[in-house]
N, C-alpha and C positions, 0 to 999 in steps of 0.2 A: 504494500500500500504506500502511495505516495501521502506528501501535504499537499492542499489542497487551499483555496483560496475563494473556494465557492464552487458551485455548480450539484452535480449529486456525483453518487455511490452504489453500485449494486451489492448487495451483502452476497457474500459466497459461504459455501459451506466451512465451517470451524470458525472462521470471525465470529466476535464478538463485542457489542457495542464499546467497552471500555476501550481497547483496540481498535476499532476505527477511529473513535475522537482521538486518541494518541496520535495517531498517523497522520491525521487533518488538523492536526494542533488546537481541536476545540475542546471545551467544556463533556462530558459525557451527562450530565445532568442537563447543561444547551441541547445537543444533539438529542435527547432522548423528546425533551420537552418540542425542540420543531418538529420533530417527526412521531410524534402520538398517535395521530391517525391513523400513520402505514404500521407503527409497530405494536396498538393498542395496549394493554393498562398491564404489562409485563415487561419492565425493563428489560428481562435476562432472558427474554424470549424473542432473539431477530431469528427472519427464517429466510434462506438463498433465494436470490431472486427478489427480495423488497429493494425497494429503490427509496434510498434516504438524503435530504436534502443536508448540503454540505454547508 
C-alpha cells in the first residue's frame, strides 16, 4: 500500500482498516468515520472488494 493524498482504496483480502490508514497517513478512527456507510457499525469488519474513500 502506498500514501495517499486523496482519492479511494479497494480493500483486499488480509488488510485491515488500522493498516490502511497507516499506509495513507490518516487517522483510523477518520477513515472508519468517512466510510461508515461502505463499512457499516463494525470497525474490524472491512470485507475485499469495499471501496473506501481516502
Amino acid at each position: 500500500m502506498q500514501k495517499s493524498t486523496g482519492g479511494s482504496y479497494t480493500v483486499k483480502s488480509g488488510d485491515t482498516l488500522n493498516a490502511i490508514a497507516a499506509a495513507h497517513g490518516v487517522n483510523v478512527n477518520t477513515l472508519y468515520t468517512d466510510n461508515s456507510a461502505v463499512i457499516g457499525g463494525d470497525i474490524d469488519l472491512i470485507l475485499p472488494g469495499q471501496v473506501l474513500s481516502i
